[in-house]
N, CA, C and O atoms as a printed pandas DataFrame, in Angstrom:
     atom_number atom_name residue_name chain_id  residue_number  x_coord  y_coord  z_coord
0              1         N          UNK        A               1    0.836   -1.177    0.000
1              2        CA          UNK        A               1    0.000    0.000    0.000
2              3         C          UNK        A               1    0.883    1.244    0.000
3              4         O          UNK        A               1    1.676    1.428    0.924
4              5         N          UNK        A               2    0.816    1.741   -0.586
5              6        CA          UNK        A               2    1.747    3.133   -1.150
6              7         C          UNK        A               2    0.656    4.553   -0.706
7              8         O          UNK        A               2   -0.336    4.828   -1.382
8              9         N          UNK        A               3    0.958    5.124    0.197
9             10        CA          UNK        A               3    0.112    6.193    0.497
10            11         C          UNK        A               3    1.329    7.372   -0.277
11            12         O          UNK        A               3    2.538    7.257   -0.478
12            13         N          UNK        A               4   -0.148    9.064   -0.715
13            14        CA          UNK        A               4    0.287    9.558   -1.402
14            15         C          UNK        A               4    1.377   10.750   -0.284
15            16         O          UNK        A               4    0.890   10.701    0.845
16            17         N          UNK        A               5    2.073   11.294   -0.297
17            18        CA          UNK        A               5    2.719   12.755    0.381
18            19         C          UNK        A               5    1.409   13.586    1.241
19            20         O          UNK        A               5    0.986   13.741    2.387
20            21         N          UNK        A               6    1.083   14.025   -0.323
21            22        CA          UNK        A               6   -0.207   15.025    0.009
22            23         C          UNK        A               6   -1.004   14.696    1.047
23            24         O          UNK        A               6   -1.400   15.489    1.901
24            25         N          UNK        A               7   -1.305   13.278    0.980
25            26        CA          UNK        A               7   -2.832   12.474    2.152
26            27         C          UNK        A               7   -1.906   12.859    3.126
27            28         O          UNK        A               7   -2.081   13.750    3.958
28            29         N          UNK        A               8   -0.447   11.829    2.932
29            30        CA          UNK        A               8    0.094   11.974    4.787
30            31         C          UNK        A               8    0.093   13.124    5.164
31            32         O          UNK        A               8   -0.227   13.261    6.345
32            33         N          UNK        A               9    0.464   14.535    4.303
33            34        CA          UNK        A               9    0.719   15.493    5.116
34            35         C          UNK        A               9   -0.784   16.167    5.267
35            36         O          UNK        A               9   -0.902   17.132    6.022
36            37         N          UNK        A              10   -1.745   15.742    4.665
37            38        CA          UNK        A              10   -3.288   16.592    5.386
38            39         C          UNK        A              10   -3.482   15.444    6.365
39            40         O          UNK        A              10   -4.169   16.022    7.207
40            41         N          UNK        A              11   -3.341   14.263    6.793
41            42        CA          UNK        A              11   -3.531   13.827    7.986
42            43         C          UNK        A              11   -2.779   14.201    9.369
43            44         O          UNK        A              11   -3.164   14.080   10.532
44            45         N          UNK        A              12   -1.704   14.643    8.892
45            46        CA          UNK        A              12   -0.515   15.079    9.588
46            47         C          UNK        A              12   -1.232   16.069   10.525
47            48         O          UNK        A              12   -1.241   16.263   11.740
48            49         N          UNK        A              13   -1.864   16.642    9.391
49            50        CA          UNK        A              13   -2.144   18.470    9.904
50            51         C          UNK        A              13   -3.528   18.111   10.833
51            52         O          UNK        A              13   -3.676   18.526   11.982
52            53         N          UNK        A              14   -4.549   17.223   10.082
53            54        CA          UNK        A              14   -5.827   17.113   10.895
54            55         C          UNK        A              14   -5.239   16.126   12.474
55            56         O          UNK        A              14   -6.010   16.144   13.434
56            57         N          UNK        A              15   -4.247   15.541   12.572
57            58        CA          UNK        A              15   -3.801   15.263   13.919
58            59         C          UNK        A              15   -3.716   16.090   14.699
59            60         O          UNK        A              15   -4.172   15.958   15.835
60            61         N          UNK        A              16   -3.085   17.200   14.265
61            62        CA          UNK        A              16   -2.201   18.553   15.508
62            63         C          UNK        A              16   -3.269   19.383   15.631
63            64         O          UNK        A              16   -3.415   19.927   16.725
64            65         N          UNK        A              17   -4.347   19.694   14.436
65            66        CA          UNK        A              17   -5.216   20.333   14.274
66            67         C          UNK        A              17   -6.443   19.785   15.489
67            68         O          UNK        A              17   -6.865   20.540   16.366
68            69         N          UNK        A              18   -6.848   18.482   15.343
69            70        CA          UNK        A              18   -8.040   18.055   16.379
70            71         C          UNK        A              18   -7.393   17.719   17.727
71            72         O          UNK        A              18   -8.050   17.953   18.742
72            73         N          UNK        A              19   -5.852   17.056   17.862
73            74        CA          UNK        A              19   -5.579   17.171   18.877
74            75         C          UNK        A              19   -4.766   17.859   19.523
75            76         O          UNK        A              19   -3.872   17.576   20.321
76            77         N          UNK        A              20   -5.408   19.387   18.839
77            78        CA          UNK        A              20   -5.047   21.145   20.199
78            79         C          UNK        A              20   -6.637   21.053   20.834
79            80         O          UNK        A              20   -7.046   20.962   21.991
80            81         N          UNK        A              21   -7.377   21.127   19.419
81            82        CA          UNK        A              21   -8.538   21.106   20.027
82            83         C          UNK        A              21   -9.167   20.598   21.275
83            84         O          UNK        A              21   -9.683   21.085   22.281
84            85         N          UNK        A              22   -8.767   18.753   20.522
85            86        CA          UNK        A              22   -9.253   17.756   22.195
86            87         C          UNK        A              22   -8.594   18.171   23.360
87            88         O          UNK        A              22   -9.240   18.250   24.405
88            89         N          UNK        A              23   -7.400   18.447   23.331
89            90        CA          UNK        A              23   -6.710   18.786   24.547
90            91         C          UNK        A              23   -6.829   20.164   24.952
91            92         O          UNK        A              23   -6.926   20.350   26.165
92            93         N          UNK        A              24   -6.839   20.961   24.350
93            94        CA          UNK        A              24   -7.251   22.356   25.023
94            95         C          UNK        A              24   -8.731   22.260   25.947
95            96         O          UNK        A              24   -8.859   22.710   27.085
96            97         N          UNK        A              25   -9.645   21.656   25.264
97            98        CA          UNK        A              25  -11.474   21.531   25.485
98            99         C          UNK        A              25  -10.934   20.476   27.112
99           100         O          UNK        A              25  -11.108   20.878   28.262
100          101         N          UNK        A              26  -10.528   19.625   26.869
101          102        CA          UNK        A              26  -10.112   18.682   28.482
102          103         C          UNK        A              26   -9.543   19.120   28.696
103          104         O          UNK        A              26   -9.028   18.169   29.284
104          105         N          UNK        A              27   -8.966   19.783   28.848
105          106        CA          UNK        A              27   -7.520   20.606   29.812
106          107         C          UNK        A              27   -8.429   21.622   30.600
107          108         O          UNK        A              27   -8.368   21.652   31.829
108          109         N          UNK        A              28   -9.178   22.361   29.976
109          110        CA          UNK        A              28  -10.055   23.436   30.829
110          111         C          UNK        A              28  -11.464   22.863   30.993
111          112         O          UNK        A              28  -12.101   23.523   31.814
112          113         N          UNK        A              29  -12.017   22.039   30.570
113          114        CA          UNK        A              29  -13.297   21.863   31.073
114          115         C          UNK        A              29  -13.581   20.434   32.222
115          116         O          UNK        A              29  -14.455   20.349   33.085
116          117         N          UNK        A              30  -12.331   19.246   31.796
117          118        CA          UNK        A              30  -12.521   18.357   32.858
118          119         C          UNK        A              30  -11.244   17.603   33.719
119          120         O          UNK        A              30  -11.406   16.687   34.525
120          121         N          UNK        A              31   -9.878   18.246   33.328
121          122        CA          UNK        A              31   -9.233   18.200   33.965
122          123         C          UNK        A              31   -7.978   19.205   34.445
123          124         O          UNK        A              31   -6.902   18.667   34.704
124          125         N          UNK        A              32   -8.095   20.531   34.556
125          126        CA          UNK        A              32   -7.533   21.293   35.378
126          127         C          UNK        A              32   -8.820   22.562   34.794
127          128         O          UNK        A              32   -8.823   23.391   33.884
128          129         N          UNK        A              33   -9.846   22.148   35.897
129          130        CA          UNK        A              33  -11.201   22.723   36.181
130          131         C          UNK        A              33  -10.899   24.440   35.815
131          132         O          UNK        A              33  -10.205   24.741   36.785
132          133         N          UNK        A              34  -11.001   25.445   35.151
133          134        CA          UNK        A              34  -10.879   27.433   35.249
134          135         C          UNK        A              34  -11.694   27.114   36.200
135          136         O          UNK        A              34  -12.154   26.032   36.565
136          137         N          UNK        A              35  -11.864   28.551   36.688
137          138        CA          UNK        A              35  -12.546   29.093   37.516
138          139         C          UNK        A              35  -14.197   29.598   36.736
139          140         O          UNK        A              35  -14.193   30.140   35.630
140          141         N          UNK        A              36  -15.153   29.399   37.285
141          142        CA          UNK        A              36  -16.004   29.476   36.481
142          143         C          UNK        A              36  -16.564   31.008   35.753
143          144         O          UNK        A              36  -17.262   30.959   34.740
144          145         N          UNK        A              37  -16.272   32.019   36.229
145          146        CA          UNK        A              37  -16.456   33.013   35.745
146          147         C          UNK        A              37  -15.299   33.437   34.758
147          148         O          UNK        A              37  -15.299   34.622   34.424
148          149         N          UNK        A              38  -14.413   32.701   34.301
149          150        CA          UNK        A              38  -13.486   32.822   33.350
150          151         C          UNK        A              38  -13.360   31.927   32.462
151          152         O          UNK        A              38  -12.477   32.201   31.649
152          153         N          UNK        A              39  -14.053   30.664   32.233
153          154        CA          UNK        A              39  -14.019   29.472   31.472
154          155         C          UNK        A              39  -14.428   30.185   30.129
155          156         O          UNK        A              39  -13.776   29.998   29.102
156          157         N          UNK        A              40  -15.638   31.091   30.176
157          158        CA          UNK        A              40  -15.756   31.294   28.774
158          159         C          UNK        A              40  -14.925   32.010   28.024
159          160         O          UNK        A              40  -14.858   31.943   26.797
160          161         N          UNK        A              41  -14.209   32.781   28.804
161          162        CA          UNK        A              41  -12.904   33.742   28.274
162          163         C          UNK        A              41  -11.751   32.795   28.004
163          164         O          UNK        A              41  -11.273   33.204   26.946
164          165         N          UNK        A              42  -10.983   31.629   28.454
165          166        CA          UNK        A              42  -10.670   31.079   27.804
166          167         C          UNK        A              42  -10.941   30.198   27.053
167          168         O          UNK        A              42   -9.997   29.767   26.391
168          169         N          UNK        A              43  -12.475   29.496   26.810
169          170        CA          UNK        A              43  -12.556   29.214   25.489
170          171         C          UNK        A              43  -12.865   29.498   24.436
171          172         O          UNK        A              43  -13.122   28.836   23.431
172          173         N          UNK        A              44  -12.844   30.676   24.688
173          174        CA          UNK        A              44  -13.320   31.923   23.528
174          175         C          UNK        A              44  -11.854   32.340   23.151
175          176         O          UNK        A              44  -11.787   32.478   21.930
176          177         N          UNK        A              45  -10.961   32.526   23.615
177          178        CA          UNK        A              45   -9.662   32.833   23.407
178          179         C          UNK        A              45   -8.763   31.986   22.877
179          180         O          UNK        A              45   -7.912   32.387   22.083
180          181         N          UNK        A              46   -8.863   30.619   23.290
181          182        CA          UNK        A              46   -8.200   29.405   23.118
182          183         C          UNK        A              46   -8.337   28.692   21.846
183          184         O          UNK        A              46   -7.492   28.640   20.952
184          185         N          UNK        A              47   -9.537   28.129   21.866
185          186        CA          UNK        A              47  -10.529   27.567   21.042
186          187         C          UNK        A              47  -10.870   28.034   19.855
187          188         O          UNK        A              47  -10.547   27.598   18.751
188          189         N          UNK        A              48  -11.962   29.519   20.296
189          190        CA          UNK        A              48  -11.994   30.618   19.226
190          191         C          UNK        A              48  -11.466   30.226   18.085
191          192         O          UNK        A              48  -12.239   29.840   17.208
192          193         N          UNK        A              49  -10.001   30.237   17.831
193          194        CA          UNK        A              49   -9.216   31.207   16.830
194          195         C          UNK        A              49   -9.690   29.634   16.050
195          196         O          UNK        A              49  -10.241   29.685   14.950
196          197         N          UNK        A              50   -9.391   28.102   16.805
197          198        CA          UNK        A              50   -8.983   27.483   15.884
198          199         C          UNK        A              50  -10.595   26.925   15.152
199          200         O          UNK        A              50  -10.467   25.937   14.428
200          201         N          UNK        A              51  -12.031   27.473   15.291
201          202        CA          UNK        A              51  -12.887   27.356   14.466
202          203         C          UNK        A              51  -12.730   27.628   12.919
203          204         O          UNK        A              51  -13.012   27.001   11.898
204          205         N          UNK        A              52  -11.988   29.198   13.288
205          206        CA          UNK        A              52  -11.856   29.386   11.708
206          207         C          UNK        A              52  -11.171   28.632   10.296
207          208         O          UNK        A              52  -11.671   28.912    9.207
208          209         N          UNK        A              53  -10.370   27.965   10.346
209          210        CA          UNK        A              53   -9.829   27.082    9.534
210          211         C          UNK        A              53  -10.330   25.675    9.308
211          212         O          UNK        A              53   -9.914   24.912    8.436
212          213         N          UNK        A              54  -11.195   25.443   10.123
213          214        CA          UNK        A              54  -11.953   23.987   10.327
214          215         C          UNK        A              54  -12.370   23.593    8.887
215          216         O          UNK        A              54  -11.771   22.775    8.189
216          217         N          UNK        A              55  -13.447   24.268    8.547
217          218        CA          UNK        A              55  -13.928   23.834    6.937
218          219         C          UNK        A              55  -12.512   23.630    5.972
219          220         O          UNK        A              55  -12.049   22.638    5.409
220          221         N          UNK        A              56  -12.185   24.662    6.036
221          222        CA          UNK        A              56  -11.259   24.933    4.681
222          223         C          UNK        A              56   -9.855   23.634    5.419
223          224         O          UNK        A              56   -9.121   23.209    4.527
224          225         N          UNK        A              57   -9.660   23.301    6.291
225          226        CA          UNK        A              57   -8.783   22.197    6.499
226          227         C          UNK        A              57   -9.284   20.630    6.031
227          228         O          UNK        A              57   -8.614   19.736    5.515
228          229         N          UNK        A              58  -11.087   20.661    6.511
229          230        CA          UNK        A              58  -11.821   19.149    5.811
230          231         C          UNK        A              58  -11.997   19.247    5.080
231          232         O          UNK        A              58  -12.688   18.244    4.902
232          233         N          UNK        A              59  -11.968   19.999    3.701
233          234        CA          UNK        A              59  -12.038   20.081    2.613
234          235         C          UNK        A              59  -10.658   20.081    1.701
235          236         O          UNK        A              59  -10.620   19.759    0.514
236          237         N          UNK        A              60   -9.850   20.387    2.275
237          238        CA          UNK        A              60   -8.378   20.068    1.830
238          239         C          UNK        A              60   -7.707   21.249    1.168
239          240         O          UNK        A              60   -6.727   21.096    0.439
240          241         N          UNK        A              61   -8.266   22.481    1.440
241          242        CA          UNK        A              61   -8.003   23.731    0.264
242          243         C          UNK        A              61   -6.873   24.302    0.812
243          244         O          UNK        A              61   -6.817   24.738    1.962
244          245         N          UNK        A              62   -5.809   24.310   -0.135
245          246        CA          UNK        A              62   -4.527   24.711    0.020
246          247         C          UNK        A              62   -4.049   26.113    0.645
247          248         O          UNK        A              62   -2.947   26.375    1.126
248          249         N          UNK        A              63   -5.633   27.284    0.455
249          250        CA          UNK        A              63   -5.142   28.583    1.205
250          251         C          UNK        A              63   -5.320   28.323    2.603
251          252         O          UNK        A              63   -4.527   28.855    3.379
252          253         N          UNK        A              64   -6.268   27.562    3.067
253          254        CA          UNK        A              64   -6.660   27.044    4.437
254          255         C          UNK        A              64   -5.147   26.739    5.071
255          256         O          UNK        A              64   -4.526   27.193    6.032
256          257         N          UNK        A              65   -4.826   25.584    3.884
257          258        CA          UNK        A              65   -3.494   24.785    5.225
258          259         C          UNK        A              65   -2.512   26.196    5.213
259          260         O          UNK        A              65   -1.961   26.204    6.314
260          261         N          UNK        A              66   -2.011   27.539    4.325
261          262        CA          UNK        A              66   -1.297   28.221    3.801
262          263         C          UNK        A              66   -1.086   29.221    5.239
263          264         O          UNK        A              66   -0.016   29.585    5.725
264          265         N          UNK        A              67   -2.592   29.542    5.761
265          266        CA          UNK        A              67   -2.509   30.837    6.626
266          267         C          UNK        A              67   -2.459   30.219    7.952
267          268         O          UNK        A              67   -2.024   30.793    8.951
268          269         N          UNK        A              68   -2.942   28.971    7.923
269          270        CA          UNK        A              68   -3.414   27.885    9.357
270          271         C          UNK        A              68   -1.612   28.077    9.840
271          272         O          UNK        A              68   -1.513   28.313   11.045
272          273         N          UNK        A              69   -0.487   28.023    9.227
273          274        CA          UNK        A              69    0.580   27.849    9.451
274          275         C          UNK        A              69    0.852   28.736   10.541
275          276         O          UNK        A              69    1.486   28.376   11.533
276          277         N          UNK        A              70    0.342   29.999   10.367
277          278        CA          UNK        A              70    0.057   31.428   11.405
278          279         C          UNK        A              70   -0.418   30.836   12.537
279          280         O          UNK        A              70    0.168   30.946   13.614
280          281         N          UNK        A              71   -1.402   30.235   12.397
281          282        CA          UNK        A              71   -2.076   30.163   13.891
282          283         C          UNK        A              71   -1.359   28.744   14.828
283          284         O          UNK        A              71   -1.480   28.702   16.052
284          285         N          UNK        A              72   -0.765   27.859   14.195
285          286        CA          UNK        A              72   -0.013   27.000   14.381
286          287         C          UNK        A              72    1.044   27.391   15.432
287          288         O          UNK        A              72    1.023   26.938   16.577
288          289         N          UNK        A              73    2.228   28.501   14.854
289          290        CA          UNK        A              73    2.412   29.696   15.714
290          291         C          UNK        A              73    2.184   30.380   16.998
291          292         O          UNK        A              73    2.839   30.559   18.024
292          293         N          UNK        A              74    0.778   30.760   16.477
293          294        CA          UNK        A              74    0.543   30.947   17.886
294          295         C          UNK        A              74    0.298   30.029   18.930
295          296         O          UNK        A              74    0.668   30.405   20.043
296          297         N          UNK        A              75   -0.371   28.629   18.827
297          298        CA          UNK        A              75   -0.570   27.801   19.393
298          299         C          UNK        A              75    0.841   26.981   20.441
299          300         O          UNK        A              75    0.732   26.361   21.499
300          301         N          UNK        A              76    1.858   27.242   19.778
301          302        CA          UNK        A              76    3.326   27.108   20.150
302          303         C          UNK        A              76    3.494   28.314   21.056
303          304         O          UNK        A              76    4.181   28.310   22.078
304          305         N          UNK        A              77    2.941   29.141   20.680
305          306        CA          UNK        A              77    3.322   30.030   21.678
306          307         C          UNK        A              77    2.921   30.279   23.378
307          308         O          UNK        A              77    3.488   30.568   24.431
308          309         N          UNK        A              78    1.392   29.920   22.800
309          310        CA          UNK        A              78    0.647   29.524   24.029
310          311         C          UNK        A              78    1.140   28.179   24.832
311          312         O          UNK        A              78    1.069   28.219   26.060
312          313         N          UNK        A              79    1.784   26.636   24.012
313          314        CA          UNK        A              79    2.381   25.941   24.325
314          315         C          UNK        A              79    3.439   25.953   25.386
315          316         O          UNK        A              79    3.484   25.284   26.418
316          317         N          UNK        A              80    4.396   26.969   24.866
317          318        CA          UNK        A              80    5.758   27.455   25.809
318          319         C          UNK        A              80    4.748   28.227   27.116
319          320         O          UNK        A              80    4.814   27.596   28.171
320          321         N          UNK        A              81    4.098   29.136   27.150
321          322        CA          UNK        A              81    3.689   30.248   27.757
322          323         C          UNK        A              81    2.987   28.834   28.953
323          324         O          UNK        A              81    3.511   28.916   30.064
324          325         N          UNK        A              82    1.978   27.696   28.830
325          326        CA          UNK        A              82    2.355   26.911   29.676
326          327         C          UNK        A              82    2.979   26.046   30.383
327          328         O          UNK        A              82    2.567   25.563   31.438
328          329         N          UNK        A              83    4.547   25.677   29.551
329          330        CA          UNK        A              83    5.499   24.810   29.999
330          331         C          UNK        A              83    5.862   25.500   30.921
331          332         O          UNK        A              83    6.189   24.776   31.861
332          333         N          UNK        A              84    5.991   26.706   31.174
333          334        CA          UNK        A              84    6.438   27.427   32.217
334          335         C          UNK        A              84    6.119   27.748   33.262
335          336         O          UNK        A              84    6.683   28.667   33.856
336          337         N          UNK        A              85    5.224   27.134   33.706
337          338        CA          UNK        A              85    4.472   26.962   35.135
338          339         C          UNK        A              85    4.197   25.536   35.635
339          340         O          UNK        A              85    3.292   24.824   35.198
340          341         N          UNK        A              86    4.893   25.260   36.403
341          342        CA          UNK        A              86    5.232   23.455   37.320
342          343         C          UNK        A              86    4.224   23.067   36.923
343          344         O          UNK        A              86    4.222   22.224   36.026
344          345         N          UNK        A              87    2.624   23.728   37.647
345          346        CA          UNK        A              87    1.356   22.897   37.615
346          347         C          UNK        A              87    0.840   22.841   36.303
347          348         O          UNK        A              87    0.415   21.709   36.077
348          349         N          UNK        A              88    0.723   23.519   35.460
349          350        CA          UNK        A              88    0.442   23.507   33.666
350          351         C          UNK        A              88    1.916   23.068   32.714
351          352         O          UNK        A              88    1.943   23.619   31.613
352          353         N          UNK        A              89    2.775   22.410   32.940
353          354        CA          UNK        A              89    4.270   21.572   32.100
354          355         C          UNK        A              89    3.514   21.087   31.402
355          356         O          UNK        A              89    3.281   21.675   30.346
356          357         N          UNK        A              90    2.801   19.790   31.703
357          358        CA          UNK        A              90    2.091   18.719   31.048
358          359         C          UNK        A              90    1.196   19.446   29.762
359          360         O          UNK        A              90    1.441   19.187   28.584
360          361         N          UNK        A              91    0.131   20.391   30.195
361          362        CA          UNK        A              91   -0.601   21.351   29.255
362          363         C          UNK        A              91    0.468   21.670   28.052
363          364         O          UNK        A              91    0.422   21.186   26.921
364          365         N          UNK        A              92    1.426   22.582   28.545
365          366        CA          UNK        A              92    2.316   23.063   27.729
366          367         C          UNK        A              92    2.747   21.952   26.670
367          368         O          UNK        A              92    2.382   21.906   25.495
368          369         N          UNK        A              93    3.490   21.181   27.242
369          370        CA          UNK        A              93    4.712   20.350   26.611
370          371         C          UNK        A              93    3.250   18.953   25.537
371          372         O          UNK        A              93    3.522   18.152   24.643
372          373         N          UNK        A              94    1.995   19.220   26.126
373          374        CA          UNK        A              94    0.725   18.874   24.812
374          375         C          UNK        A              94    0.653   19.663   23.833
375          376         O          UNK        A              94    0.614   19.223   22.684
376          377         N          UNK        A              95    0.617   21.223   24.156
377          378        CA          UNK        A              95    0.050   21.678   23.446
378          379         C          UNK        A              95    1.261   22.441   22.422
379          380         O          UNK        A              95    0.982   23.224   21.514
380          381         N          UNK        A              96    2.334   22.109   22.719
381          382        CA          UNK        A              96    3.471   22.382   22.391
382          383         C          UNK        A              96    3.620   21.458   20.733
383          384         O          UNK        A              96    3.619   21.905   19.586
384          385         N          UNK        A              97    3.729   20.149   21.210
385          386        CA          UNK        A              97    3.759   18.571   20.464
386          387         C          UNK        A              97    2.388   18.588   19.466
387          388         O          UNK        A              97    2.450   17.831   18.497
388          389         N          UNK        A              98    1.676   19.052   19.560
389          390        CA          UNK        A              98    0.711   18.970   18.539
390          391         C          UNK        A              98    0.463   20.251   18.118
391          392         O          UNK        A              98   -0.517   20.390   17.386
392          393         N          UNK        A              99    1.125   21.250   18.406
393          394        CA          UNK        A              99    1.379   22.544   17.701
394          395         C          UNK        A              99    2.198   22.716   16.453
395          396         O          UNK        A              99    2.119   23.367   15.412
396          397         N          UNK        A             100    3.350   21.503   17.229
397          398        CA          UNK        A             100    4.148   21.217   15.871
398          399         C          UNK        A             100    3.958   20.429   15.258
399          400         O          UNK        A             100    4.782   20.115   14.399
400          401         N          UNK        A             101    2.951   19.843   15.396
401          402        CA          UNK        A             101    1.911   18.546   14.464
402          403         C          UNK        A             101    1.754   19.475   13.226
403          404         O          UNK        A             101    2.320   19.586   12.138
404          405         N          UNK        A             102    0.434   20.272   14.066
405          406        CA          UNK        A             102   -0.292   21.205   13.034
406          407         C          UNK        A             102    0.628   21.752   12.191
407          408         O          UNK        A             102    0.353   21.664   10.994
408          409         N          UNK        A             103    1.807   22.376   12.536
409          410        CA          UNK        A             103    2.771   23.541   11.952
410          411         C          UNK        A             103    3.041   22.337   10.756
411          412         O          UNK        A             103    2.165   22.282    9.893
412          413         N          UNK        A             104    3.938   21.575   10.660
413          414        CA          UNK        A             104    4.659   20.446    9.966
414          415         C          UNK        A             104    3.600   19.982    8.873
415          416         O          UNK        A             104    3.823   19.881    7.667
416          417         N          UNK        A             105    2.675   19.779    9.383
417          418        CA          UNK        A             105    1.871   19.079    8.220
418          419         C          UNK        A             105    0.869   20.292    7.408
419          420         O          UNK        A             105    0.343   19.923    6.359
420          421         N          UNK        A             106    0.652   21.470    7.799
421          422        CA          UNK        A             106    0.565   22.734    7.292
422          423         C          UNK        A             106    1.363   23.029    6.084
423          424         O          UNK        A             106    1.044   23.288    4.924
424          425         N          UNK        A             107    2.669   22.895    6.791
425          426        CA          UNK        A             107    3.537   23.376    5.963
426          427         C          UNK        A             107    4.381   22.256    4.529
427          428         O          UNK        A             107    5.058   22.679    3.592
428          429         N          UNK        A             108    4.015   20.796    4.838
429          430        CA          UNK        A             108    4.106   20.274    4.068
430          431         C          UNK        A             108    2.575   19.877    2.994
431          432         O          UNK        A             108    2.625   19.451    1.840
432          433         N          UNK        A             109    1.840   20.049    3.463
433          434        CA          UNK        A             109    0.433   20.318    2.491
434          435         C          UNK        A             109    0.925   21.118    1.521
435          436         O          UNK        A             109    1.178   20.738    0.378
436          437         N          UNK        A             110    1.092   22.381    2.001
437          438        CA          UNK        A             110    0.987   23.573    1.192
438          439         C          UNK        A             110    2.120   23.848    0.023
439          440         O          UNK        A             110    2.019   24.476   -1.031
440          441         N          UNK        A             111    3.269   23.119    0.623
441          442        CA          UNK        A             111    4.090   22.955   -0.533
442          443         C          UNK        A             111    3.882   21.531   -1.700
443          444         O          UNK        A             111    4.251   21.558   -2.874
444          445         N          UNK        A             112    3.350   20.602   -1.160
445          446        CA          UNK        A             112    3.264   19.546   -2.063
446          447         C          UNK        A             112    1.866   19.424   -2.746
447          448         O          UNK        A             112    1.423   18.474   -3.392
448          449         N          UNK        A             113    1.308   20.563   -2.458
449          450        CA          UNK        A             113   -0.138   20.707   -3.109
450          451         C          UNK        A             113    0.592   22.056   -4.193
451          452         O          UNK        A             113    0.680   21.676   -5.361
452          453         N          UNK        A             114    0.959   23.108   -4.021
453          454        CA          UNK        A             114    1.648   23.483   -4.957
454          455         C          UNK        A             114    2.217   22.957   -5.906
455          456         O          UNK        A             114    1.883   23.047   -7.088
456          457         N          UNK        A             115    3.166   22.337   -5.441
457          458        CA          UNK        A             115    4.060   21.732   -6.685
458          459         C          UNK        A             115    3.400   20.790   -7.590
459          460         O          UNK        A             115    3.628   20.827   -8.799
460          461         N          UNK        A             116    2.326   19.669   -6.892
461          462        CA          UNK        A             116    1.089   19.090   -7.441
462          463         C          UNK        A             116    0.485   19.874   -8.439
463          464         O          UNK        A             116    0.437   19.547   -9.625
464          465         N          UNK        A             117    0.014   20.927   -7.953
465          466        CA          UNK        A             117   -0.599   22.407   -8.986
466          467         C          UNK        A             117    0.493   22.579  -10.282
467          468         O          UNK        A             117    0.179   22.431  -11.463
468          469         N          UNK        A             118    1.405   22.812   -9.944
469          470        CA          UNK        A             118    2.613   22.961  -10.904
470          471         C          UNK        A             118    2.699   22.210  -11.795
471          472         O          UNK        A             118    2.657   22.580  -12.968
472          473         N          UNK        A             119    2.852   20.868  -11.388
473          474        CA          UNK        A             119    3.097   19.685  -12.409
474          475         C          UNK        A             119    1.958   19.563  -13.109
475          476         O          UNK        A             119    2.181   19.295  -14.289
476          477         N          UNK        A             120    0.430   19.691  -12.734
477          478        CA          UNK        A             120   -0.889   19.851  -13.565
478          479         C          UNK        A             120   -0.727   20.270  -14.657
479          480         O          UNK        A             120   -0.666   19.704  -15.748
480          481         N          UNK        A             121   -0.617   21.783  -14.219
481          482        CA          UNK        A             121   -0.491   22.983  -14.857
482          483         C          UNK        A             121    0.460   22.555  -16.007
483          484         O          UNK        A             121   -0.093   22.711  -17.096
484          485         N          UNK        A             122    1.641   22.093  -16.092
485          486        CA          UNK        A             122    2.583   21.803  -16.831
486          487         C          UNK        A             122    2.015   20.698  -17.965
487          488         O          UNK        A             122    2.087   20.826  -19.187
488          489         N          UNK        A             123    1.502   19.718  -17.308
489          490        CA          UNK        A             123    0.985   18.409  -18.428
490          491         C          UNK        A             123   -0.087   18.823  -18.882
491          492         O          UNK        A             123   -0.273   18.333  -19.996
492          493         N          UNK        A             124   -1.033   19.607  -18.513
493          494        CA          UNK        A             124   -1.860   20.451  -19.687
494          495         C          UNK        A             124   -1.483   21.237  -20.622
495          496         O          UNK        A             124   -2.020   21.355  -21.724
496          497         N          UNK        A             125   -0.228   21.998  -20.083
497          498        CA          UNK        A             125    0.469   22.439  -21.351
498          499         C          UNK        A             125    0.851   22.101  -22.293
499          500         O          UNK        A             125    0.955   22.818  -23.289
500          501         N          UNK        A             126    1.142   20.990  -22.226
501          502        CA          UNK        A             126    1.784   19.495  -23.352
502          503         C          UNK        A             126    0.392   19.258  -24.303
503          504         O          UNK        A             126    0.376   18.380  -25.166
């Protein structure tokens, strides 16, 4: 069984992609409990950003994986920003590891769906 680049690297991406999600959503709602008058502020903050790319990632569209690389980014950032506190390491050093899920397979989509585009583009020319 010969799988293609392209598949591995959009599975790549829907790994890091659903699991910030799963782990951000359990991290604050059933195992390191917010405080309840702040839960919605961080999942409005947390969460939030990563709705927007959802469609355009299950559908496979190359500007989706292109800008998702950005928020990937930030997600690393937020990653470090909890490795750095004893009681949230574990949070961090998750959300860290599937930050660079997302980033990696983002960034290999977007180039091997290009060059895919390229080579099209080229044998129609013929």
């Amino acid at each position: 069984m010969n799988i293609s680049p392209l598949l591995l690297s959009r599975w790549i991406t829907l790994t890091g992609y659903f699991g910030l999600m799963i782990g951000l959503y359990a991290w604050h709602l059933l195992i390191h409990k917010a405080e309840p008058h702040l839960i919605s502020i961080i999942i409005l903050t947390q969460l939030g950003p990563l709705m927007f790319p959802l469609r355009g990632l299950l559908n496979g569209k190359t500007y989706t994986h292109a800008w998702s690389i950005y928020l990937a980014i930030f997600y690393f950032i937020i990653g470090i920003w909890y490795a750095g506190k004893d009681e949230t390491l574990m949070l961090g050093l998750y959300v860290t590891a599937f930050s660079l899920t997302f980033f990696t397979g983002t960034v290999l989509y977007t180039r091997l769906s290009a060059r895919s585009l390229k080579e099209n583009k080229a044998d129609q020319g013929n």
